[in-house]
TIVEXGU-269138 format. One line per 4 residues: number of its first residue (from 1); their letters; for each residue x, y, z of C-alpha. Coordinates in nm, 3 decimals, decimal comma. Layout:
<batis>
NUM> A> X:Y:Z | ...
</batis>
This chain:
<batis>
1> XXXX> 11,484:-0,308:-1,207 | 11,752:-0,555:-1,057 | 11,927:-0,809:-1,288 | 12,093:-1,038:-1,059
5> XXXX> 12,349:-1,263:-1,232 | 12,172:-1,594:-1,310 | 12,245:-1,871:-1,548 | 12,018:-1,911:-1,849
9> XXXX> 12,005:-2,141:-2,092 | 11,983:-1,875:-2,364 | 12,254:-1,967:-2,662 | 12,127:-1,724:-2,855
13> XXXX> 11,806:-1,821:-3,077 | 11,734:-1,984:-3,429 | 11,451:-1,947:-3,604 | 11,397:-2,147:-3,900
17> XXXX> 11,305:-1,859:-4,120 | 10,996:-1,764:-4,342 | 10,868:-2,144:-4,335 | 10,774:-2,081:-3,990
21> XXXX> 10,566:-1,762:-4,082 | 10,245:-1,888:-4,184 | 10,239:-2,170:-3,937 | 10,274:-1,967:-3,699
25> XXXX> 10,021:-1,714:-3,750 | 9,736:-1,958:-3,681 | 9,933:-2,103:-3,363 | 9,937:-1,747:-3,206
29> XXXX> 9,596:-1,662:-3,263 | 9,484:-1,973:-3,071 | 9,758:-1,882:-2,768 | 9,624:-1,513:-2,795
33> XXXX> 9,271:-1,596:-2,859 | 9,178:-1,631:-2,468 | 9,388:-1,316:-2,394 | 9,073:-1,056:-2,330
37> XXXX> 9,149:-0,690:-2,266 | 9,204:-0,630:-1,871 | 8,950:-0,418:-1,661 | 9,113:-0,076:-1,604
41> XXXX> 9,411:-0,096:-1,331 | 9,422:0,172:-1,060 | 9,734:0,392:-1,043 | 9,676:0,512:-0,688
45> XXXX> 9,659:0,859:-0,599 | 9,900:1,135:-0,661 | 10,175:1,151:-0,413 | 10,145:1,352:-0,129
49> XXXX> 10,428:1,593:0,011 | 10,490:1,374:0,308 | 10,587:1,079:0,063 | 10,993:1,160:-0,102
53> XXXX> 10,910:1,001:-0,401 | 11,159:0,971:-0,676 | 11,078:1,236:-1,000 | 11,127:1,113:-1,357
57> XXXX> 11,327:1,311:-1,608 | 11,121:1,216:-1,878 | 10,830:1,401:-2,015 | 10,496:1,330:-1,870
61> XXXX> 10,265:1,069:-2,020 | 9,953:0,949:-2,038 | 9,791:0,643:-1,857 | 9,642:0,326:-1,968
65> XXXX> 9,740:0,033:-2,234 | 9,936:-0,303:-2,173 | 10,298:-0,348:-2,247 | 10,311:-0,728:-2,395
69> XXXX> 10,613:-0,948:-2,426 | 10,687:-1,289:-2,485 | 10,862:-1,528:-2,364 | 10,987:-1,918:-2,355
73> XXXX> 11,110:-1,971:-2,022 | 10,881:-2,011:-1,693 | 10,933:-1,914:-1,334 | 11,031:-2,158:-1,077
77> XXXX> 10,955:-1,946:-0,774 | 10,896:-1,576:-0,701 | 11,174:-1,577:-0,425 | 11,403:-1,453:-0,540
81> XXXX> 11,659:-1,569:-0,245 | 11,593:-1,971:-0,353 | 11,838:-2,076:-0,559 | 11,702:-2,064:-0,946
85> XXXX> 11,693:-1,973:-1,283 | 11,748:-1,597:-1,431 | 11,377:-1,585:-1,537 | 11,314:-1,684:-1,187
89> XXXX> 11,478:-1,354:-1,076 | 11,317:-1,152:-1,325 | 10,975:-1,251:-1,225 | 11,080:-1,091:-0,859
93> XXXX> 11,228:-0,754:-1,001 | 10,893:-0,611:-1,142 | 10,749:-0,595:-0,809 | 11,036:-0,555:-0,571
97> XXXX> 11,296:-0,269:-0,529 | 11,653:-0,296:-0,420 | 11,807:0,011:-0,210 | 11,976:0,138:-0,504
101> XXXX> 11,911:0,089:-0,892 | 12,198:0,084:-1,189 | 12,111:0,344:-1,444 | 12,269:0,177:-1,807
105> XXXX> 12,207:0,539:-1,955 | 12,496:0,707:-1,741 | 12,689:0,379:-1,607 | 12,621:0,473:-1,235
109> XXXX> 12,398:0,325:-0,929 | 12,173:0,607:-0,804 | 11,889:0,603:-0,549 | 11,593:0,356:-0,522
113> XXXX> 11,463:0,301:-0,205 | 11,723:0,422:-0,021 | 11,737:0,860:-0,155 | 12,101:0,876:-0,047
117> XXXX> 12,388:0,743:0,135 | 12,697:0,768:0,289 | 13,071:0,603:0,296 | 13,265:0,656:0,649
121> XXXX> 13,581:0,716:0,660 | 13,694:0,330:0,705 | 13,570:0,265:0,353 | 13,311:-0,019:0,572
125> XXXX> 13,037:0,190:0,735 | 12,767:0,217:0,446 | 12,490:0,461:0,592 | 12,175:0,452:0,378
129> XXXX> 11,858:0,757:0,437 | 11,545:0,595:0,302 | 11,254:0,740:0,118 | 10,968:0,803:0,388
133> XXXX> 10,592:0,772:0,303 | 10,689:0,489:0,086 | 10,408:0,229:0,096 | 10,414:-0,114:0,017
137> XXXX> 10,154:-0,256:-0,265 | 9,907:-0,319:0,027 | 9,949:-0,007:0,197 | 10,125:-0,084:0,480
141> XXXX> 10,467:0,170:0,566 | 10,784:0,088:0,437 | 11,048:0,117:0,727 | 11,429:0,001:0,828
145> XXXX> 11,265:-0,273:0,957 | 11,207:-0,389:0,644 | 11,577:-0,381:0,508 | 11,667:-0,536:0,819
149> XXXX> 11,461:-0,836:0,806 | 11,569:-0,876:0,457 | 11,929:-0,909:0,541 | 11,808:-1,162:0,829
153> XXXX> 11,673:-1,381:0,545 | 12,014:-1,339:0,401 | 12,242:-1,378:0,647 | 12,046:-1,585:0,920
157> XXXX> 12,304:-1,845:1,049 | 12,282:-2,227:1,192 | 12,576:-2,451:1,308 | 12,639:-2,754:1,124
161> XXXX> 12,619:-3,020:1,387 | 12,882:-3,272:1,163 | 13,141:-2,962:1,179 | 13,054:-2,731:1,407
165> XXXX> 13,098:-2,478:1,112 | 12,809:-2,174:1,096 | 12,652:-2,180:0,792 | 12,310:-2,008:0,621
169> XXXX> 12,052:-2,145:0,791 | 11,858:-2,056:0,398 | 12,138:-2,133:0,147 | 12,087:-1,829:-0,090
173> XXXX> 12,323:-1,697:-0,412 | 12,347:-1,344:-0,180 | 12,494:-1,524:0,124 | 12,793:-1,574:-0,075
177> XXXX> 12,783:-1,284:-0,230 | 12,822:-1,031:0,046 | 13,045:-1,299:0,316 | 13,433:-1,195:0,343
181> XXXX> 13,668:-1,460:0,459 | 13,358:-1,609:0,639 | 13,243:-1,312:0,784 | 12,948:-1,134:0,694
185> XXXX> 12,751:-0,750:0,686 | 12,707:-0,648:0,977 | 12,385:-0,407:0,978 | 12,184:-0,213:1,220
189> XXXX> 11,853:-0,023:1,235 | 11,926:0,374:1,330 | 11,602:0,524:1,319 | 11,289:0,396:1,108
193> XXXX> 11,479:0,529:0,831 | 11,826:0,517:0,884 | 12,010:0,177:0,804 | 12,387:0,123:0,873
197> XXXX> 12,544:-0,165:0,707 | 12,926:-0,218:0,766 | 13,173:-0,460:0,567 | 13,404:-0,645:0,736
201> XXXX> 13,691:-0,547:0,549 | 13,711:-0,289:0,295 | 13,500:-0,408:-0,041 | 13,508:-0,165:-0,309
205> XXXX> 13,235:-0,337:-0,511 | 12,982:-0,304:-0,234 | 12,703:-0,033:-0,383 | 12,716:-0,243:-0,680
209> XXXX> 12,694:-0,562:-0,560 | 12,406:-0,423:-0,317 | 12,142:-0,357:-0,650 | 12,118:-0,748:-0,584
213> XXXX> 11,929:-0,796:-0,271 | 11,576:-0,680:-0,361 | 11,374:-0,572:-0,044 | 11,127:-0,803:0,094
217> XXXX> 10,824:-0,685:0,341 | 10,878:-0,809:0,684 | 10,476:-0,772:0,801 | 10,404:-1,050:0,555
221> XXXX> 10,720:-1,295:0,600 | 10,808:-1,261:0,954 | 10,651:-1,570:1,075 | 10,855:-1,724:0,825
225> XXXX> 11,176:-1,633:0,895 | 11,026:-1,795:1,256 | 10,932:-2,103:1,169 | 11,213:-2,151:0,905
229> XXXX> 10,937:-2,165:0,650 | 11,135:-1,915:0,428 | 11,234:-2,090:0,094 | 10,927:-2,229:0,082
233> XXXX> 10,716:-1,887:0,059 | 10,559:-1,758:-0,252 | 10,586:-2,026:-0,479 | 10,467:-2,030:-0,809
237> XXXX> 10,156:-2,209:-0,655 | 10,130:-1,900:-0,413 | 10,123:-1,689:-0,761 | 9,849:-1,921:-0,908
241> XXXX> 9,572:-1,914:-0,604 | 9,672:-1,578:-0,402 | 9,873:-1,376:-0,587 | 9,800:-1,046:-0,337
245> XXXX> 10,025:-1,254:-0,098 | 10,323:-1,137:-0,318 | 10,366:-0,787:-0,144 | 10,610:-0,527:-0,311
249> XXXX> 10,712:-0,189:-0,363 | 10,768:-0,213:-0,711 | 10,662:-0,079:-1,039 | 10,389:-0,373:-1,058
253> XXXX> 10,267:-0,608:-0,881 | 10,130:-0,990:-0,967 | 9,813:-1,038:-1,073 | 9,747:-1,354:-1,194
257> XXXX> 9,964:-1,635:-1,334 | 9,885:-1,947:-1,535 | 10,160:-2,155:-1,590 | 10,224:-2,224:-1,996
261> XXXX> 10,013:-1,933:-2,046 | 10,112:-1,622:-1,949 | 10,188:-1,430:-1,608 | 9,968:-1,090:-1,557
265> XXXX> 10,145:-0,791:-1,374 | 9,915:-0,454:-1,282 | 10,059:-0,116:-1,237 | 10,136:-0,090:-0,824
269> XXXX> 9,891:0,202:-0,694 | 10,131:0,303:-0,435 | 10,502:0,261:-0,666 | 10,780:0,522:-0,532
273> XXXX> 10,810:0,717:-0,830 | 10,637:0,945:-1,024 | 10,644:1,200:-1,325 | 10,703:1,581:-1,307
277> XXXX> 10,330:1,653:-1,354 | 10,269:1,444:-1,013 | 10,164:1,125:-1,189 | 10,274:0,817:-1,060
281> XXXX> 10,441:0,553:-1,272 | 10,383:0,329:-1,443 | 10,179:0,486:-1,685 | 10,060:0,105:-1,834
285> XXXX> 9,790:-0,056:-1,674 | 9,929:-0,398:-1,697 | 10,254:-0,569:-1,854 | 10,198:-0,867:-1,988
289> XXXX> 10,424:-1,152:-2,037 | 10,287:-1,403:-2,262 | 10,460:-1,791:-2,222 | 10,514:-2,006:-2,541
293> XXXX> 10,678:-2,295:-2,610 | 10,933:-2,226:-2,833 | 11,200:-1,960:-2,918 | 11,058:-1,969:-3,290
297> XXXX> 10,747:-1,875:-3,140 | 10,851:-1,577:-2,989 | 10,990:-1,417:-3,226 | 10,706:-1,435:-3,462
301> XXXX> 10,480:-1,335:-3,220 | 10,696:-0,994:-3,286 | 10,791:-0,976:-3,624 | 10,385:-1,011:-3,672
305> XXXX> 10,332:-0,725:-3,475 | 10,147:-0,952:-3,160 | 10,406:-0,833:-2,911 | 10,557:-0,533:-2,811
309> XXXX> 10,962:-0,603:-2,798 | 11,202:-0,857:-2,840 | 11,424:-0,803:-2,573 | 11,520:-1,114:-2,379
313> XXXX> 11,745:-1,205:-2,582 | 11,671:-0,990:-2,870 | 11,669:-1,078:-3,239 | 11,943:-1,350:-3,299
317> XXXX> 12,129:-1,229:-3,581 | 12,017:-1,542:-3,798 | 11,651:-1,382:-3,795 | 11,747:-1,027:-3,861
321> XXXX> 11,689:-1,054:-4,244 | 11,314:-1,215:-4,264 | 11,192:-0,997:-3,931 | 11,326:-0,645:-4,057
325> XXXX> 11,055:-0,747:-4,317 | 10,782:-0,645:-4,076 | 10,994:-0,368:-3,980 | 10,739:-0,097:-4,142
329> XXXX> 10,450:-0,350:-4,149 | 10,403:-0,362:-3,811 | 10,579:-0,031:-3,717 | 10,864:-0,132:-3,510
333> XXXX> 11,224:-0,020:-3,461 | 11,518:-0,282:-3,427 | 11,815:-0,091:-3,294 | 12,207:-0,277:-3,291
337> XXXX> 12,333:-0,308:-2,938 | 12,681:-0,414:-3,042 | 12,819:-0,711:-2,897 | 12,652:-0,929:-2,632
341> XXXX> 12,827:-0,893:-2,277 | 12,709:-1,205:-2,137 | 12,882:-1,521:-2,187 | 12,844:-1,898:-2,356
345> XXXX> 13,015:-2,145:-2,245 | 13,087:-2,570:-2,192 | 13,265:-2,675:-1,934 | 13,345:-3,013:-1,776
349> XXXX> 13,249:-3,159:-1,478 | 13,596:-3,152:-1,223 | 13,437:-3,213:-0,872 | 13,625:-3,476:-0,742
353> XXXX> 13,396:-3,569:-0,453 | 13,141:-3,862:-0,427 | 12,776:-3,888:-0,394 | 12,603:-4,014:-0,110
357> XXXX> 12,658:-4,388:-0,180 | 13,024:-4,344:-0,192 | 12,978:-4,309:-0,621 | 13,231:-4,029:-0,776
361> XXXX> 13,039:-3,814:-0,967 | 13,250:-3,816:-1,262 | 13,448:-4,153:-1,314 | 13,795:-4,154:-1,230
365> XXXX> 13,996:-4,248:-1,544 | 13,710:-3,983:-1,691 | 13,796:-3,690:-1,437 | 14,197:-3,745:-1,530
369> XXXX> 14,134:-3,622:-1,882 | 13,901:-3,345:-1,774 | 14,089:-3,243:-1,520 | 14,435:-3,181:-1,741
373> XXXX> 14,479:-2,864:-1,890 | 14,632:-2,991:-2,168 | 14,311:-3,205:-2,275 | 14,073:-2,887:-2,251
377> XXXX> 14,328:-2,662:-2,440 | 14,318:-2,938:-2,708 | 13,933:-2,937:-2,705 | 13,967:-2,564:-2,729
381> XXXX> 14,170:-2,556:-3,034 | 13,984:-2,835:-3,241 | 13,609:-2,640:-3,160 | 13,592:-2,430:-3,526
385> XXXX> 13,422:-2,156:-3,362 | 13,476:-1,922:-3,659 | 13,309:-2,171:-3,829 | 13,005:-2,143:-3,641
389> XXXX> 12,980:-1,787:-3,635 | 12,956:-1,789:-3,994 | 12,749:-2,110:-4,038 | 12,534:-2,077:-3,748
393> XXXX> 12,518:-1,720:-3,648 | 12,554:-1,574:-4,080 | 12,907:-1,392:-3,971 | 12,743:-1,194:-3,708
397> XXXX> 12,890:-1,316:-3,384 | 13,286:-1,395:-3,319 | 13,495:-1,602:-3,151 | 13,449:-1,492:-2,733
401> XXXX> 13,773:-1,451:-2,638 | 13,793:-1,403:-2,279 | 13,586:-1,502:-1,961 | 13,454:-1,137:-1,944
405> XXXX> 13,373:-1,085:-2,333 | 13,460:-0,837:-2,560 | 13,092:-0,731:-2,576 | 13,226:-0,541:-2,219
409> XXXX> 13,525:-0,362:-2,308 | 13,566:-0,152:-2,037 | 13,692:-0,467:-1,824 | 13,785:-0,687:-2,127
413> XXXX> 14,149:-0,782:-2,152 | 14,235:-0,840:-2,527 | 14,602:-0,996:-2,475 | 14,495:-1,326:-2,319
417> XXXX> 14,587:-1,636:-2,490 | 14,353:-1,714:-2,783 | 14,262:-2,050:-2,900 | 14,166:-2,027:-3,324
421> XXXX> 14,070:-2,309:-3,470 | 14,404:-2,519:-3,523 | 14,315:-2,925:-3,504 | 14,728:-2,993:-3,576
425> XXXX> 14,718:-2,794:-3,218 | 14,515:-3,012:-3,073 | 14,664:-3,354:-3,148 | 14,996:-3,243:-3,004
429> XXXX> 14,855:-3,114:-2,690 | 14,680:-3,503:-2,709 | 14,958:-3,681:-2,769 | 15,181:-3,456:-2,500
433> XXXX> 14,913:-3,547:-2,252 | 14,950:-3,955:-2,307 | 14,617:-4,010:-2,586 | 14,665:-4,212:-2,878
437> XXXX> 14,469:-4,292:-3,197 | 14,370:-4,672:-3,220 | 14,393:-4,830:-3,632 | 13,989:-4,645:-3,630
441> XXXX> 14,108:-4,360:-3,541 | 13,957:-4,337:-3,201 | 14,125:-4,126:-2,960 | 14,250:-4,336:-2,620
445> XXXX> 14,387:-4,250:-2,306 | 14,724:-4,455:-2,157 | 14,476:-4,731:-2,043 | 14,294:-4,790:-2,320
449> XXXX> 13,955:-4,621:-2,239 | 13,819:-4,450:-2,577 | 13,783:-4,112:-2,506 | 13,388:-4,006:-2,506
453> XXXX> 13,154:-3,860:-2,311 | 12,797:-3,695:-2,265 | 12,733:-3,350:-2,296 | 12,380:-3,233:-2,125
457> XXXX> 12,188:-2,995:-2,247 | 11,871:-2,786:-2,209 | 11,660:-2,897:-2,425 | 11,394:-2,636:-2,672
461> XXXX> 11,661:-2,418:-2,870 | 11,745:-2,474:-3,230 | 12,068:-2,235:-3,189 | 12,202:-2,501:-2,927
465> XXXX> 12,171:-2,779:-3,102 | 12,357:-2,661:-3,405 | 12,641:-2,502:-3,190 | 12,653:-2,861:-3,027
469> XXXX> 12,629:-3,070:-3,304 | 12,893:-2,860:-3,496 | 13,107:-2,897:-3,132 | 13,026:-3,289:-3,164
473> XXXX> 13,134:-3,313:-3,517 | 13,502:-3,097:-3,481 | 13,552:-3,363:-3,150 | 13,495:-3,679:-3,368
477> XXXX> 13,748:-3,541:-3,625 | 14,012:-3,581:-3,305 | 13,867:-3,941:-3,251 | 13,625:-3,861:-2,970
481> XXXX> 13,276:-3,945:-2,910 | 13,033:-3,681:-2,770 | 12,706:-3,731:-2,744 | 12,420:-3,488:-2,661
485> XXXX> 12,154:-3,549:-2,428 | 11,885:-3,291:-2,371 | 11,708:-3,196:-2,071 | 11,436:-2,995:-1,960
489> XXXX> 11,643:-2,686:-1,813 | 11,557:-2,689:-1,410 | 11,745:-3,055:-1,424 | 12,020:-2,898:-1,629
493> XXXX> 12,048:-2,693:-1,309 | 11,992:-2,975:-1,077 | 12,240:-3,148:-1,192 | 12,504:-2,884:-1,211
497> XXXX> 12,395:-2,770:-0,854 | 12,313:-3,044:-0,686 | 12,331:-3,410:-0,794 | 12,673:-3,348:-1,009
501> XXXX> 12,590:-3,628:-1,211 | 12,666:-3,512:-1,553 | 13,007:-3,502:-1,752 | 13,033:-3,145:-1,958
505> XXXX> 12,735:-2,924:-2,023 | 12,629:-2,588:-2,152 | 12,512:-2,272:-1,988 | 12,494:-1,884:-2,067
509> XXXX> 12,567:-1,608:-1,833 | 12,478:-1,282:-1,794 | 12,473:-1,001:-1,543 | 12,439:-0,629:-1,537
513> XXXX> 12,655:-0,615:-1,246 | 12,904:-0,806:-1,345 | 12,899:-0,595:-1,632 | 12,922:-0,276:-1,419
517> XXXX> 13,153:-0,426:-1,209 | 13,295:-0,802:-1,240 | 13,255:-0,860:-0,879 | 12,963:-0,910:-0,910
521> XXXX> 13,021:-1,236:-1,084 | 13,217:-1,346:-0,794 | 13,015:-1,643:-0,735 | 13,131:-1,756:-1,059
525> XXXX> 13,510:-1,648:-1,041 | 13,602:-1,782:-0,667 | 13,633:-2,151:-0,567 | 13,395:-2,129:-0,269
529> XXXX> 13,092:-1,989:-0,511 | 12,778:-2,182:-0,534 | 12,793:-2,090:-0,929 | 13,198:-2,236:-0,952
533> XXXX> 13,034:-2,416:-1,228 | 13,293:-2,673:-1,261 | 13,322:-2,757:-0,891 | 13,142:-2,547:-0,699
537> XXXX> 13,185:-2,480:-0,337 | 13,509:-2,572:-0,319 | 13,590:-2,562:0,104 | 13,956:-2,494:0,005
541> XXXX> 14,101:-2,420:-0,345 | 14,111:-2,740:-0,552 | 14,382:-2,598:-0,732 | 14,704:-2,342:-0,698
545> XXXX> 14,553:-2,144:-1,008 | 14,216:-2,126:-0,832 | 14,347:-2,009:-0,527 | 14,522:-1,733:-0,722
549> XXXX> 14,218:-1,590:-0,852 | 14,061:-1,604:-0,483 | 14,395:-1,396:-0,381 | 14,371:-1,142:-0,680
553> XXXX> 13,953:-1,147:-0,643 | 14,038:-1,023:-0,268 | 14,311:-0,749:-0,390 | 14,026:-0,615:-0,622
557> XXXX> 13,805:-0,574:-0,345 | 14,033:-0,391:-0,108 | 14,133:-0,066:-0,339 | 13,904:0,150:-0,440
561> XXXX> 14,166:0,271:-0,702 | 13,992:0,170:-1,100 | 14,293:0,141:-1,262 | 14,449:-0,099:-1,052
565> XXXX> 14,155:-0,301:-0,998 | 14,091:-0,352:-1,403 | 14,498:-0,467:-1,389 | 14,393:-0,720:-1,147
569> XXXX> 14,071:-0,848:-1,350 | 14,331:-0,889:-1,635 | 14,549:-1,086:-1,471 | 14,242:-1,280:-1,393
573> XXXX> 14,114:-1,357:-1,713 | 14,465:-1,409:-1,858 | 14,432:-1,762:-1,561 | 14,126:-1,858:-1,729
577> XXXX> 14,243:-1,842:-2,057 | 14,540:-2,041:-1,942 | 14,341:-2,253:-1,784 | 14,010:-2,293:-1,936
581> XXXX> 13,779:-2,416:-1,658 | 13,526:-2,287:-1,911 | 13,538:-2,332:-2,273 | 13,419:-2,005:-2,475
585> XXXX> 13,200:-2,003:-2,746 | 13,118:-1,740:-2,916 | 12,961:-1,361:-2,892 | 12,675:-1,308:-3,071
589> XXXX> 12,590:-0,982:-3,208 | 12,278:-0,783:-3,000 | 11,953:-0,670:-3,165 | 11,679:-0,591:-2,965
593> XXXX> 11,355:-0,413:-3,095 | 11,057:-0,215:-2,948 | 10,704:-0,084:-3,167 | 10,710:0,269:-3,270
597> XXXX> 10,406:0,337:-3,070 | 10,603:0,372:-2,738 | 10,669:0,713:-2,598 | 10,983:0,758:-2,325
601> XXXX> 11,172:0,454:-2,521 | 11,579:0,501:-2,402 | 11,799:0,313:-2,610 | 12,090:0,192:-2,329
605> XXXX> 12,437:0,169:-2,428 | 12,366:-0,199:-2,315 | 12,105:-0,417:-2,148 | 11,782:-0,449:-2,191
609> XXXX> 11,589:-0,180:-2,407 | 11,267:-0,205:-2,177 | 11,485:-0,114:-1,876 | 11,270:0,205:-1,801
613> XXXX> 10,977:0,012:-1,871 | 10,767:0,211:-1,586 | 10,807:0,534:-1,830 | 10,691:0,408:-2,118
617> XXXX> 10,345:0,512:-2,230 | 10,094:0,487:-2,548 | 9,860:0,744:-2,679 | 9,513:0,660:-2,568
621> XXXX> 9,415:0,597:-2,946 | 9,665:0,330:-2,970 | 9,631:0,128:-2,649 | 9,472:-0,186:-2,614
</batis>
């Protein structure tokens, strides 16, 4: 299943400890209370020879039983292609399929819908042999015309009548994704299942990159693709009153969704793959996930034995102690996944523009100081990270020292500059940069304007507000003001996407591709990327530095040669860490944890455990 990369506004979790325990016992009976056991789902009939479906390794299982899981955040859409949230994208994944899949057991993208492919000998012409007899969860035939009309969604153009410019006619994170020096794919049908797609340039990253765009049925969306209805197709209200509109071809498919409540997936009868005894997956009869309202919830819905993983995030480190309690209680497993690869990070606000009524997003004598290096090194040095890894995290996270953390060594780059706690750092780099202490001890700029500002935050995690309120405390011992305002998460996003109208915030980031590869965190890394969280979309580098990671970013793409490319993402995290458009927290330590009762469980080197979660199955005596 596709992880797309997607901010979140996962800090890693708190919970309180035991004093939540017993308050929370009676709270999840009355969420669970209405839950009642599903009818039986239908797992479709075996596969016939006609159909190439794909044959799992693992041993055969048994059907029936729900796979629970909780979880805090809700879906915005089920389009994937609108412009969201990560839990946005994961509600699409369970009941689409991408061409190809990334297998975390052996590192490597193999076959989904597409059985095989081919690289020409440019290094552009991408020729993908799909699965026939594939059916999607309604029965009609999967075809080329279906990848086709997927990448017209993508990649369908209109002309800007202020510029003249071409631009998407559907703004969408995979239009940036896959356009080269403002060209695009080009693709064409061969046969009903024979797709060529061809970069225009060489792109090394490309299979990668392509376990993003999740396949979408074109004999259901056609009309809007048409009528230019397209973003505003399968809603979360379309979930709540017709959730059979929400076609797919993968391992589930929606059915049924109440908002604050929980969102009700059933095995899909007509899923491409099956076992080696010519069952086909999933072996559960639904997977439930289960909405609360807070992170402290969650977890003891777990620890109590009332779920059946903790996954996404895991176990924050701070918990580990009172949950491995219910370890043999409850009869779960909590495994150590090392380091987390995704990343935490502030940042200021740098877009220079102005709104519509000719305001500037960020006020000018503000921007100056956010906008000098010097000023974020300084806020760099005086953050006591180490301090919060041991005070908020119990010593089991550290310092993250580069933009692609440690938790991902294969592209990590160690010898960038590091920034340790040093406040006598920090006032020099101040005080080389014009600021000055008033008699209070208030830090001001060459004008006289006390340095403060707001920093904006998703509001509903304990874990953030101690990492910010430790943040706001080690800025007031340099004289300046911060003060945290919290937000419901979808305007945390607004306003870093849309309205620009904050001055530093908070976000986490994570991606299995840009773990894989750290391309695929391009939108992120190059100045034109809708997620250049500081100023995105730049139209032309705002900055020399910037433009140098655009230059190295397109020297990455154009060898296919490993080494060299993981010299050039060194180079590029050794400008960030120069630079420090983002500000690093820290990198919390990974547990994740699954109930014993699960056969076909696959412990990945990294990512989620519950990535094979169409092979998992339950005895009949234990299922729900």
């Amino acid at each position: 299943m596709s992880r797309p990369p997607r901010p979140s506004s996962y800090p890693g979790r708190r919970h309180g400890g035991l004093k939540y325990w017993r308050a929370g016992l009676t709270l999840a009976g009355l969420l669970l209370a209405g839950c009642k056991p599903p009818p039986t789902s239908s797992h479709g009939v075996k596969p016939g020879q006609e159909e190439e479906v794909e044959v799992s390794k693992t041993p055969p299982g048994k059907y029936g039983g729900s796979f629970v899981v909780v979880d805090v955040d809700e879906p915005k859409t089920f389009n994937y292609l609108v412009p969201s949230d990560l839990s946005s994208n994961q509600a699409a994944t369970y009941f689409l399929s991408p061409l190809v899949n990334y297998d975390p057991m052996t590192a490597s993208m193999i076959p989904a819908l597409a059985k095989s492919w081919e690289i020409g000998g440019d290094n552009k012409t991408y020729t993908f042999h799909l699965r026939k007899g594939v059916l999607w969860s309604d029965g009609a035939p999967f075809n080329a015309d279906d990848v086709v009309f997927t990448l017209d969604c993508i990649f369908a153009q209109t002309v800007n009548p202020k510029t003249g410019e071409k631009e998407p006619k559907f703004p969408n994170e995979m239009y940036d994704q896959f356009s080269y020096n403002d060209d695009i794919l080009h693709y064409r049908k061969l046969d009903d299942y024979t797709v060529e797609i061809i970069t225009p340039m060489v792109y090394s990253p490309f299979i990668n990159d392509l376990n993003n765009i999740l396949i979408l049925p074109k004999h259901k969306l056609e009309f809007s693709l048409k009528d230019g209805s397209f973003m505003k197709q399968w809603s979360t209200q379309t979930a709540i009153d017709h959730p059979e509109e929400l076609v797919g071809t993968g391992p589930f498919v929606v059915k049924s969704y109440k908002p604050a409540e929980r969102i009700v997936y059933a095995a899909n009868p007509h899923y491409w793959r099956a076992d080696s005894a010519g069952q086909r997956l999933p072996y559960v009869d639904y997977f439930i996930i289960q909405k609360v309202a807070t992170p402290e919830i969650e977890m003891m819905l777990f620890a109590t034995g009332q779920s059946d993983a903790a996954w996404n995030p895991g176990i924050p480190g701070t918990d580990l102690a009172w949950v491995r309690k219910g370890e043999k209680i409850y009869d779960f497993s909590i495994h150590d996944m090392g380091p987390l690869p995704d990343s935490l990070f502030y940042w200021f606000n740098l877009n220079p523009d102005k709104n519509k009524s000719g305001k500037p997003y960020v006020e000018p004598y503000k921007l100056a100081w956010f906008a000098d290096k010097r000023f974020r090194q300084a806020v760099m040095y005086g953050f006591d990270r180490e301090g919060v890894c041991k005070g908020v995290y119990f010593g089991l996270a550290e310092p993250e020292k580069s933009v692609i953390s440690q938790g991902n060594p294969h592209w990590f780059n160690p010898d960038v500059r590091q920034y340790g706690y040093d406040p006598a750092k920090s006032r020099e780099l101040l005080q080389e940069a014009g600021f000055t202490w008033d008699a209070a001890g208030d830090l001001q700029d060459k004008d006289g304007h006390k340095v403060e500002f707001e920093l904006t935050l998703a509001e509903g995690s304990r874990r953030l507000t101690d990492l910010s309120t430790a943040f706001e405390q080690n800025m007031k011992a340099l004289g300046i003001k911060v003060k945290q305002v919290y937000v419901d998460f979808s305007l945390v996003l607004q306003k870093t996407t849309n309205t620009f109208d904050y001055e530093m915030t908070f976000i986490g980031w994570g991606s299995p591709q840009g773990e894989t590869d750290p391309s695929g965190n391009k939108n992120l890394f190059r100045s034109n990327g809708q997620m250049h969280q500081w100023h995105p979309v730049e139209k032309t580098p705002d900055t020399p530095w910037e433009k140098q990671i655009d230059d190295l970013m397109n020297d990455s793409e154009r060898t296919f040669d490993q080494a060299e490319r993981k010299k050039i993402f060194g180079q590029i995290q050794e400008i960030f860490a120069e630079e420090l458009p983002l500000l690093y927290v820290v990198t919390p330590h990974q547990y994740q944890a699954i109930r014993n009762k699960w056969q076909n469980v696959r412990v990945p080197p990294s990512g989620p455990i519950i990535w094979n979660l169409e092979e998992l199955w339950i005895e009949p005596a234990k299922q729900k």
